[in-house]
N, CA and C atoms as an extended XYZ file, in Angstrom:
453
Properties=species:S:1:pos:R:3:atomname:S:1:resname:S:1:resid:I:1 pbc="F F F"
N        22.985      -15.089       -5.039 N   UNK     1
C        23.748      -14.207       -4.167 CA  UNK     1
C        23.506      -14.634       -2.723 C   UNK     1
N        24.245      -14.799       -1.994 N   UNK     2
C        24.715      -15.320       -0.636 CA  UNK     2
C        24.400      -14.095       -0.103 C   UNK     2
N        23.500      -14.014        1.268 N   UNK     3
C        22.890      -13.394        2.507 CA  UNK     3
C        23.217      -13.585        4.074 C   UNK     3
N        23.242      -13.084        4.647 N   UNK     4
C        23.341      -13.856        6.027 CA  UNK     4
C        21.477      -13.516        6.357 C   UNK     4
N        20.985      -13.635        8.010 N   UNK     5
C        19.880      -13.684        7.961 CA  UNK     5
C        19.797      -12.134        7.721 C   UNK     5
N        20.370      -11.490        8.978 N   UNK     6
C        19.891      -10.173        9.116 CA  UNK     6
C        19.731       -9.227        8.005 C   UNK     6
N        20.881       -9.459        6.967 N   UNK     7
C        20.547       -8.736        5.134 CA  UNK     7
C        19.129       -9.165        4.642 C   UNK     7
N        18.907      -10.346        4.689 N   UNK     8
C        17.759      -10.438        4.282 CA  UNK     8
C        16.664       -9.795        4.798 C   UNK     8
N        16.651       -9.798        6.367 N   UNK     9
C        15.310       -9.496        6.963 CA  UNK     9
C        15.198       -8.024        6.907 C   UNK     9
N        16.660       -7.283        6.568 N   UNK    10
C        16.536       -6.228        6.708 CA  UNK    10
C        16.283       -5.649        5.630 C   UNK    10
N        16.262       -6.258        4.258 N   UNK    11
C        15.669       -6.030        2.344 CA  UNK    11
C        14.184       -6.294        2.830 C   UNK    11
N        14.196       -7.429        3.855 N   UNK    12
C        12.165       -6.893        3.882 CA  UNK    12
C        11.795       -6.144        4.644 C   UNK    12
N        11.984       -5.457        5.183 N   UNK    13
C        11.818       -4.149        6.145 CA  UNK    13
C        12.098       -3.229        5.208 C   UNK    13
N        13.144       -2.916        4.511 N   UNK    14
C        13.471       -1.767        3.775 CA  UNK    14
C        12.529       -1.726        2.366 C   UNK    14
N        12.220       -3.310        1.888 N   UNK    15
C        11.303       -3.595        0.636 CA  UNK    15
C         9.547       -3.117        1.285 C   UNK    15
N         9.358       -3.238        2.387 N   UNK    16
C         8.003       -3.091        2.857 CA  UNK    16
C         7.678       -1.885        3.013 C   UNK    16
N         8.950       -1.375        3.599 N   UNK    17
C         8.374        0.439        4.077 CA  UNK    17
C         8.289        1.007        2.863 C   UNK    17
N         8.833        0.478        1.744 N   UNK    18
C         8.771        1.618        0.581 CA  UNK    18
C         7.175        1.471       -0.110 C   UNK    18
N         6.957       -0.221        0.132 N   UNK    19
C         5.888       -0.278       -0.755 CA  UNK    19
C         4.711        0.738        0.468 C   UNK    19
N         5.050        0.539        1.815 N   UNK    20
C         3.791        1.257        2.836 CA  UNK    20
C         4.138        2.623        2.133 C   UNK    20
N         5.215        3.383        1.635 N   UNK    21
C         5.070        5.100        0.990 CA  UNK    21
C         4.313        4.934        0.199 C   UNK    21
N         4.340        3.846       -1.207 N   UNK    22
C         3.668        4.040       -2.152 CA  UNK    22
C         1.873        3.923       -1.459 C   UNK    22
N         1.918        3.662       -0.509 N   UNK    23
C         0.619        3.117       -0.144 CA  UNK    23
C        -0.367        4.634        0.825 C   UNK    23
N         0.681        4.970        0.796 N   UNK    24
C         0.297        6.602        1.891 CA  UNK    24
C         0.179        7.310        0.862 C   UNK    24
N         1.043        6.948        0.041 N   UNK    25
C         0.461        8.316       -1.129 CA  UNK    25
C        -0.357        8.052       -2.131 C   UNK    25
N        -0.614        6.868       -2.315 N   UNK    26
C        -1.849        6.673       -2.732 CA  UNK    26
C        -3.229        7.356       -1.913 C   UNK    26
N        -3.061        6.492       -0.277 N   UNK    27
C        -4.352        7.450        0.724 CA  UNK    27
C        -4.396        8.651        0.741 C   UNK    27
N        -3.265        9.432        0.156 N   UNK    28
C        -3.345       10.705       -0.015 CA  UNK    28
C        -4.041       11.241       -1.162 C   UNK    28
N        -3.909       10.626       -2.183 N   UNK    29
C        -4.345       11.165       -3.107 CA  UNK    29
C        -5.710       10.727       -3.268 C   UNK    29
N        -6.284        9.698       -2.985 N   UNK    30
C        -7.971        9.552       -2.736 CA  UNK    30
C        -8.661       10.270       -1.658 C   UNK    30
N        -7.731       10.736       -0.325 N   UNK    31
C        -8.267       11.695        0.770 CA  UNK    31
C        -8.336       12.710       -0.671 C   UNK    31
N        -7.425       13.480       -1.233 N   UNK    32
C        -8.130       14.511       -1.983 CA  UNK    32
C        -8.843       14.694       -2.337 C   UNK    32
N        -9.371       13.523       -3.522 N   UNK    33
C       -10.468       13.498       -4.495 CA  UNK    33
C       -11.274       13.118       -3.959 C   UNK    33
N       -11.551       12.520       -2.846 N   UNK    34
C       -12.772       12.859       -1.996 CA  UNK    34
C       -13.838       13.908       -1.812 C   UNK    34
N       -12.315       15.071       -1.174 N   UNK    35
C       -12.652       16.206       -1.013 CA  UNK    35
C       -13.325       17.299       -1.918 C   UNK    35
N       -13.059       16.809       -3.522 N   UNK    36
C       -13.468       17.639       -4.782 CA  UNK    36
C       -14.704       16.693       -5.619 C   UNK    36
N       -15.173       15.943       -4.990 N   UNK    37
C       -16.515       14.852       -5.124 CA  UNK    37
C       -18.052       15.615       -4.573 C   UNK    37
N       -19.037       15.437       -5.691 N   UNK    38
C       -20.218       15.318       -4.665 CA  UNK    38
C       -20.107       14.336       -3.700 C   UNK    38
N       -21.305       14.477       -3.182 N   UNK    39
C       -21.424       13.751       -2.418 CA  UNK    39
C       -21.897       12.022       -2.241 C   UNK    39
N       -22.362       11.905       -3.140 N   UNK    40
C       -22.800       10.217       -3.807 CA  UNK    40
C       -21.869        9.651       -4.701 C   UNK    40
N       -20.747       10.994       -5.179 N   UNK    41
C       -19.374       10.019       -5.633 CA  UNK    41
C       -18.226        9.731       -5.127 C   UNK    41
N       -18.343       11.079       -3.623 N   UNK    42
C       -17.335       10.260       -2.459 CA  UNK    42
C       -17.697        9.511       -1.467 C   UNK    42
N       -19.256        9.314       -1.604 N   UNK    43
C       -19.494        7.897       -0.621 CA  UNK    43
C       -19.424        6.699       -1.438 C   UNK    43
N       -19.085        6.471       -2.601 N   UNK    44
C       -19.029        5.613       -3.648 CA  UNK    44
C       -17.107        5.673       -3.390 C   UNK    44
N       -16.898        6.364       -3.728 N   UNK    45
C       -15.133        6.396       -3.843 CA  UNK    45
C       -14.909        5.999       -2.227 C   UNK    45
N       -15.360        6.308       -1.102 N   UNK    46
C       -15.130        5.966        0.197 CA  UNK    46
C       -14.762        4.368        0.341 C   UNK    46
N       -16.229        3.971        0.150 N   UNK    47
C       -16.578        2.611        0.252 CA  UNK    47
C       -15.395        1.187       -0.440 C   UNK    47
N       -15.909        2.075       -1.837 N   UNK    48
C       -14.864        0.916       -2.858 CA  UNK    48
C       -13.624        1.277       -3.163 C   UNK    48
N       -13.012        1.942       -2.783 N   UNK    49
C       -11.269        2.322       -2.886 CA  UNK    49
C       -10.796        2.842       -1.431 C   UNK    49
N       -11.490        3.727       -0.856 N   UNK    50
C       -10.401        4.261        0.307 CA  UNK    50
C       -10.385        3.780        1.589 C   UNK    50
N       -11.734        2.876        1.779 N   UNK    51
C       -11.570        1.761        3.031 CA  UNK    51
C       -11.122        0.834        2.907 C   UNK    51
N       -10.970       -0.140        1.427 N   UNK    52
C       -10.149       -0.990        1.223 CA  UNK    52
C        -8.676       -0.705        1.224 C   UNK    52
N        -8.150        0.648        0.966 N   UNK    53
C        -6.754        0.829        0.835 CA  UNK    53
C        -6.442        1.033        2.110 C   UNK    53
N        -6.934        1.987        3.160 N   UNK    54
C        -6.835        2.182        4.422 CA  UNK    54
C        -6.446        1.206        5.201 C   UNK    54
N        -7.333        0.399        4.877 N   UNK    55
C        -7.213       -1.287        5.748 CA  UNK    55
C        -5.510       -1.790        5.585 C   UNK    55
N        -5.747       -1.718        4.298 N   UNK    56
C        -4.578       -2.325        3.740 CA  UNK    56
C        -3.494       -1.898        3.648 C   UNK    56
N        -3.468       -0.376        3.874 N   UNK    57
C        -2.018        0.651        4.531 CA  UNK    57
C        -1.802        0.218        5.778 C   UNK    57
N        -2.819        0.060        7.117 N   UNK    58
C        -2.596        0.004        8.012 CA  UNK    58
C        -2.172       -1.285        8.419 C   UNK    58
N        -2.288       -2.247        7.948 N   UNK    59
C        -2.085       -3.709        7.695 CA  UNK    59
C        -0.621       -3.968        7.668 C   UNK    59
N        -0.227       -3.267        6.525 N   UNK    60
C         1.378       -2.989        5.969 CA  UNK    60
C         2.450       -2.879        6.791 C   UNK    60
N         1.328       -1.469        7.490 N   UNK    61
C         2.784       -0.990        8.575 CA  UNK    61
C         2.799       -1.915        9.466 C   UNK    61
N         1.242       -2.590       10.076 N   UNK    62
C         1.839       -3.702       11.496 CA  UNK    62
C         2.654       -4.771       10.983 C   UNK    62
N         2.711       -5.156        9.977 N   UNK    63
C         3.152       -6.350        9.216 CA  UNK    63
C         4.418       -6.184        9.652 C   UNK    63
N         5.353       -4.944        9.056 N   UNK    64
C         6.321       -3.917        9.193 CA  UNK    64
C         6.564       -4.221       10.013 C   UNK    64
N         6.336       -3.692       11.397 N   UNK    65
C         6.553       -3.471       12.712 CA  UNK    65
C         6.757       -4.309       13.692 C   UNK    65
N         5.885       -4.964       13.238 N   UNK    66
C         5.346       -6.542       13.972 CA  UNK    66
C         6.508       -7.137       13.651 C   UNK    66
N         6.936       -7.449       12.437 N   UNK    67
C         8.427       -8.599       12.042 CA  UNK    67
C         9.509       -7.644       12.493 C   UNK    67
N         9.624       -6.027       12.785 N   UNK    68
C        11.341       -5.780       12.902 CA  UNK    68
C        10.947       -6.126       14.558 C   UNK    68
N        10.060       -6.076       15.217 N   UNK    69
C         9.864       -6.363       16.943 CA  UNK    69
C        10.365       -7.727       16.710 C   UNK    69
N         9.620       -8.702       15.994 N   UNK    70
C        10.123      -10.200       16.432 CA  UNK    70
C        11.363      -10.619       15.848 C   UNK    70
N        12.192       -9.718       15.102 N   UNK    71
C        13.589      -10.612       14.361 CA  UNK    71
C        14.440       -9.154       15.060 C   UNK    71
N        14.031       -8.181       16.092 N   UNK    72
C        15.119       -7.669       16.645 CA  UNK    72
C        15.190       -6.546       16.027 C   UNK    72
N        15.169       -6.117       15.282 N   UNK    73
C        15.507       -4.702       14.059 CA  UNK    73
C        14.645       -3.245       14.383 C   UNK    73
N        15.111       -2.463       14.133 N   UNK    74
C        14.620       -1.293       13.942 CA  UNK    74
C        13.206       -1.343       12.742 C   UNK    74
N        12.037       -0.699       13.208 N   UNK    75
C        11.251       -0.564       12.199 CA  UNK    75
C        11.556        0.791       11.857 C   UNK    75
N        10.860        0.849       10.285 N   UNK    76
C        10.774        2.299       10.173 CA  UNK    76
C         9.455        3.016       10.541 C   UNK    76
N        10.156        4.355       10.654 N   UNK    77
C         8.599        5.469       11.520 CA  UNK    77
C         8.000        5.895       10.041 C   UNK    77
N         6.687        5.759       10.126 N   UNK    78
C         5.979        5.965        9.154 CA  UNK    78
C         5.618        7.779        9.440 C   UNK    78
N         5.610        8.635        8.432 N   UNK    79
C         4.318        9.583        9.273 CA  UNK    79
C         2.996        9.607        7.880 C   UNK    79
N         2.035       10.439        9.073 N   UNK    80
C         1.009       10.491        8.106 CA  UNK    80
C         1.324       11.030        6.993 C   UNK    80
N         0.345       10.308        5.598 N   UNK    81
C         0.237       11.132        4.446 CA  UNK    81
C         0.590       11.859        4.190 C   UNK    81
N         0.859       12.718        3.936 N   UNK    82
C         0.556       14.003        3.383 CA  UNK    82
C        -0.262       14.490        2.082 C   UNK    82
N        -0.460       15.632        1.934 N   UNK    83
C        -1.821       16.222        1.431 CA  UNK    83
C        -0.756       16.482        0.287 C   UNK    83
N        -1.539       15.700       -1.384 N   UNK    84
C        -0.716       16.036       -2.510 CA  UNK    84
C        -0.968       17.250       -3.287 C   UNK    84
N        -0.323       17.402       -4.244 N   UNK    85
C        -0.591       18.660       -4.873 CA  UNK    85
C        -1.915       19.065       -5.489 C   UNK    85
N        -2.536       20.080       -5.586 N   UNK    86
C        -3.685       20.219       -6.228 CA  UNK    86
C        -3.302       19.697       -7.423 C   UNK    86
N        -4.577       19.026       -7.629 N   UNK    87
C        -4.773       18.164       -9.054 CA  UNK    87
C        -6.412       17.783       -9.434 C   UNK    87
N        -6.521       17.553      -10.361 N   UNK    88
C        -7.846       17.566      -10.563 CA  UNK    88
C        -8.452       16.180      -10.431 C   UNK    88
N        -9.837       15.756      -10.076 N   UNK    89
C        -9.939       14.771       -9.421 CA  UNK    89
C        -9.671       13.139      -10.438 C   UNK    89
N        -9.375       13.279      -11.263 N   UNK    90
C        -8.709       11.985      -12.235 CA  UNK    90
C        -7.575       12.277      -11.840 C   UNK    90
N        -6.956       12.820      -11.986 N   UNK    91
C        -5.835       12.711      -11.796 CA  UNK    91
C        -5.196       12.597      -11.103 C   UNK    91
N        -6.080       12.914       -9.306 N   UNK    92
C        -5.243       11.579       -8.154 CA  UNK    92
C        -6.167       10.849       -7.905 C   UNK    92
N        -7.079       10.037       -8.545 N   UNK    93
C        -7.306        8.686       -8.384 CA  UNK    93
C        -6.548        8.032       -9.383 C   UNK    93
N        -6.221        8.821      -10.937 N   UNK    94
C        -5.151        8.058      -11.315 CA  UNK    94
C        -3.897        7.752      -10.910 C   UNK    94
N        -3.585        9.089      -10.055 N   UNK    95
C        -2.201        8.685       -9.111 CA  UNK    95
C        -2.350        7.489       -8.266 C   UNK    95
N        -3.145        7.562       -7.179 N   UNK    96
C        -3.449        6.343       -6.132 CA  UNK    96
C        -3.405        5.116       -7.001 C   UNK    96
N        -4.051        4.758       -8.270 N   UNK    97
C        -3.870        3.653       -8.994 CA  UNK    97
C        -2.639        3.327       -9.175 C   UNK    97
N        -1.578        4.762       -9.839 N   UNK    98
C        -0.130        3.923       -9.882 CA  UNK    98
C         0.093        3.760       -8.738 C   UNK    98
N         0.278        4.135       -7.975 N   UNK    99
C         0.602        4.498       -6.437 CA  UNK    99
C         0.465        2.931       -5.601 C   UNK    99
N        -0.894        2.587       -5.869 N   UNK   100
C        -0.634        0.763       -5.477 CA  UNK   100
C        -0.628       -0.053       -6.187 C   UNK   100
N        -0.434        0.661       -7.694 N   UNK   101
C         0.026       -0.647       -8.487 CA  UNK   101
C         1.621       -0.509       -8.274 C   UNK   101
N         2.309        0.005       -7.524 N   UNK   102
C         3.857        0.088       -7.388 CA  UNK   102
C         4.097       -0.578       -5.999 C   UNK   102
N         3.114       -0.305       -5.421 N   UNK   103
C         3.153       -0.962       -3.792 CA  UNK   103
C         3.432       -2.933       -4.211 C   UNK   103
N         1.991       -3.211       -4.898 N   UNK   104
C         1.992       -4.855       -5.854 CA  UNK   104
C         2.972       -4.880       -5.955 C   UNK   104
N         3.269       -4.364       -7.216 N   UNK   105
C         4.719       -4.444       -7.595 CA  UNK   105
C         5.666       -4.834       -6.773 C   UNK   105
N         6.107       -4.156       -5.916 N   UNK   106
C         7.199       -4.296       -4.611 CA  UNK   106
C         6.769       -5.225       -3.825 C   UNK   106
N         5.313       -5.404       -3.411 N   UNK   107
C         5.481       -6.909       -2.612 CA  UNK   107
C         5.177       -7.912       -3.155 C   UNK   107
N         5.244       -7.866       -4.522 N   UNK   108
C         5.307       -9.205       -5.408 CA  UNK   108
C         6.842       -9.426       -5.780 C   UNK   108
N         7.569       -8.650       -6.254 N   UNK   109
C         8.990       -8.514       -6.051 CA  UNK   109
C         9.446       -9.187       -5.010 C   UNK   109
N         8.989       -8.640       -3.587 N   UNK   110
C         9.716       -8.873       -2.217 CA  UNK   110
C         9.107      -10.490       -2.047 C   UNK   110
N         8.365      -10.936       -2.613 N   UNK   111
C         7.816      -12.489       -2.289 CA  UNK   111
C         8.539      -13.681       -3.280 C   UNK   111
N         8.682      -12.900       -4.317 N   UNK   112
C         9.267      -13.785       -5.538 CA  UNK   112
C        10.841      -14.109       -5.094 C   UNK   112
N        11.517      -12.955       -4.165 N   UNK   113
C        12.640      -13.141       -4.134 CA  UNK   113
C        12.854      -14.515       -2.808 C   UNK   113
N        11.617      -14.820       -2.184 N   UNK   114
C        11.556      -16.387       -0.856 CA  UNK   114
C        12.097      -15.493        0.330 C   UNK   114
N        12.866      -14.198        0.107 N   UNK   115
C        13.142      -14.351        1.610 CA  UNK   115
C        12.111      -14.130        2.622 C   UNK   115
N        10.750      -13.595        2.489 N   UNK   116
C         9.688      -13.721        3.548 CA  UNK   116
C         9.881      -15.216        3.893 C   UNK   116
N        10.080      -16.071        3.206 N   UNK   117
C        10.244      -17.479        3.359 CA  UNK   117
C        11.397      -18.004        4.070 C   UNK   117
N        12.695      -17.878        3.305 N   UNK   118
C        13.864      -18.110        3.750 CA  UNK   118
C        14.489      -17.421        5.177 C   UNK   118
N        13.800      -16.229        5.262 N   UNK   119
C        14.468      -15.462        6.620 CA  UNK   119
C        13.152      -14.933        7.808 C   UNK   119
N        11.790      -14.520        6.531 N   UNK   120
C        10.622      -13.827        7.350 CA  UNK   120
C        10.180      -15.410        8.221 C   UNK   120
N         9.176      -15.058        8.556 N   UNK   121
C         8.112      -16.113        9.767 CA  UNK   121
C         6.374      -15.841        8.957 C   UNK   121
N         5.960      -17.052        9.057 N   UNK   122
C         4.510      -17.071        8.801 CA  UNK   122
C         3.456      -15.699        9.250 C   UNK   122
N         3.773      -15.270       10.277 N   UNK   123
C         2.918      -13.761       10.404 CA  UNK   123
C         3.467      -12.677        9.373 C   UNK   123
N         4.331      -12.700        8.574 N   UNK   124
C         4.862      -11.721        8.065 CA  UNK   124
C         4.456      -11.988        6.636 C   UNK   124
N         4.388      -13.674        6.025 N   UNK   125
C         3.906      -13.812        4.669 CA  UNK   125
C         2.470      -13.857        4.543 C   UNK   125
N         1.836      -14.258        6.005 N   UNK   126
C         0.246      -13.919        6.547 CA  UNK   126
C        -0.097      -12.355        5.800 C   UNK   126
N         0.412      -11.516        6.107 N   UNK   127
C         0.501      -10.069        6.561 CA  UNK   127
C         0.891       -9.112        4.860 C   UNK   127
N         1.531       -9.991        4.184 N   UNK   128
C         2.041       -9.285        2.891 CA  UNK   128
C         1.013       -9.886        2.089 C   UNK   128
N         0.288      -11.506        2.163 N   UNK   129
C        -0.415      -11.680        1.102 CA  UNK   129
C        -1.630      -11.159        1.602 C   UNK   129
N        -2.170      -11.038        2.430 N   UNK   130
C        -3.576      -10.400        3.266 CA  UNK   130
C        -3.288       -8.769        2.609 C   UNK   130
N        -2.258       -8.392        2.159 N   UNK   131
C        -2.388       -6.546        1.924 CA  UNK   131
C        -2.807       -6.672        0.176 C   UNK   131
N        -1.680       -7.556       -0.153 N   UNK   132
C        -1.721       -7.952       -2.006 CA  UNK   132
C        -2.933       -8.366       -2.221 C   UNK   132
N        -3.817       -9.243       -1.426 N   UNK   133
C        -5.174       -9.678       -2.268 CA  UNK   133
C        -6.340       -7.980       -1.907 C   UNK   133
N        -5.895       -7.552       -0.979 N   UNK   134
C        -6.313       -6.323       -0.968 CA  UNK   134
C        -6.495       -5.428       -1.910 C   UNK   134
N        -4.875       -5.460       -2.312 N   UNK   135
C        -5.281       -3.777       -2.924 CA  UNK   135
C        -4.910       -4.288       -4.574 C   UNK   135
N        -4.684       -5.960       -4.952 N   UNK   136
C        -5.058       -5.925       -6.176 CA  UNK   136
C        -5.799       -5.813       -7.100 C   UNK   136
N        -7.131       -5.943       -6.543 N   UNK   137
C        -8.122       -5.270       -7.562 CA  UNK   137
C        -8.035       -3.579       -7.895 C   UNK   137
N        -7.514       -2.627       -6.651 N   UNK   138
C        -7.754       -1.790       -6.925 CA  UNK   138
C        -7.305       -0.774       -7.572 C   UNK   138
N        -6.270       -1.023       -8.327 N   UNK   139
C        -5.853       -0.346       -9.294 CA  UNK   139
C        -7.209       -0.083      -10.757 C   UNK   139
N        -7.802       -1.206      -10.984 N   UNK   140
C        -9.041       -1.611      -11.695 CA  UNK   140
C       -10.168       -1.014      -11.605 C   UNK   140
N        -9.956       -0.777      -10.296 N   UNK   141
C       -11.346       -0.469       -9.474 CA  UNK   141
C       -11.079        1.352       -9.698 C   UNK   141
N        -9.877        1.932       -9.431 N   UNK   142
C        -9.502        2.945       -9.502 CA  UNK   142
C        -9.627        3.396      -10.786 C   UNK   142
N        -9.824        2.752      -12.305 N   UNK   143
C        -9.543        3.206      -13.361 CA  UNK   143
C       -11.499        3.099      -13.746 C   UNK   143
N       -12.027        2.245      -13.138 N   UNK   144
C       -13.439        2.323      -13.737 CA  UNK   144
C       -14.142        3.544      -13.060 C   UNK   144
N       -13.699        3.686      -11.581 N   UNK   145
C       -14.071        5.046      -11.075 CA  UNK   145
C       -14.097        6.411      -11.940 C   UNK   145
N       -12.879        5.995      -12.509 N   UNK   146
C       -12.489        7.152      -13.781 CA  UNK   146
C       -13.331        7.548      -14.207 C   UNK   146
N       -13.666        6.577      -14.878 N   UNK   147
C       -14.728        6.535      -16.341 CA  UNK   147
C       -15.497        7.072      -16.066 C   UNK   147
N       -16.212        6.886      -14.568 N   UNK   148
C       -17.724        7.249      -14.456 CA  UNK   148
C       -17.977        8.623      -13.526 C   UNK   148
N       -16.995        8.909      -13.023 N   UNK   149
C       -16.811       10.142      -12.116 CA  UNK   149
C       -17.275       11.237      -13.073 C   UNK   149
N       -18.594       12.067      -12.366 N   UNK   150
C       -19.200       12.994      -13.062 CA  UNK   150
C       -20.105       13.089      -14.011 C   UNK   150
N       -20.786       11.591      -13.687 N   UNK   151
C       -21.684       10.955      -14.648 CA  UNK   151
C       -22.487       10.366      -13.800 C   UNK   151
């Protein structure tokens, strides 16, 4: 299928901000289960899931932002998180797990298709694989937490 540039650059702007939602609501849902943690299992959940995702949300959006400033375009306005529904604490770290295993998803999608290549610039495929080696373990990381939360 035939593109001009701006379609393209503008499927990665529109492909990025969705995967940065899946990525806020993931931080949302580990800010919760934080909150319903002792205390030696949310400095454990801090450390190995919600500073690595943090990083890697915030990463997203400059990535975002950074490429619609240099190819001209409108970025999109992110807002904070928001606070998800009460749930019990598996069950939004199991959310946050789908939550960036859908984010992967979408910027493995958005890479397979070349246009970071064909239309993006080197800070922008810098910027998408620097978030993916991020938060691919942590879907993994999110499911062994499981196991052991409350033990």
């Amino acid at each position: 299928m035939a593109y001009t540039t701006q379609e393209g650059r503008t499927q990665i702007l529109d492909d990025s901000a969705a995967a940065v939602l899946d990525l806020a609501e993931a931080v949302s849902a580990l800010g919760d289960a934080y909150e319903t943690l002792d205390e030696d299992s949310a400095d454990r959940l801090e450390a190995e899931l919600f500073k690595p995702l943090q990083s890697a949300y915030g990463l997203l959006q400059r990535t975002h932002t950074e490429f619609a400033a240099r190819v001209g375009l409108a970025a999109a306005r992110f807002a904070a998180p928001q606070q998800t529904a009460v749930m019990e604490t598996r069950a939004l770290i199991e959310r946050a797990a789908d939550a960036i295993q859908a984010a992967d998803d979408a910027l493995a999608e958005l890479q397979d298709t070349l246009l970071p290549v064909e239309v993006g610039d080197q800070e922008l495929r810098t910027g998408l694989s620097a978030v993916r080696t991020t938060i691919a373990p942590l879907p993994e990381l999110c499911d062994e937490f499981v196991r052991t939360v409350g033990r």
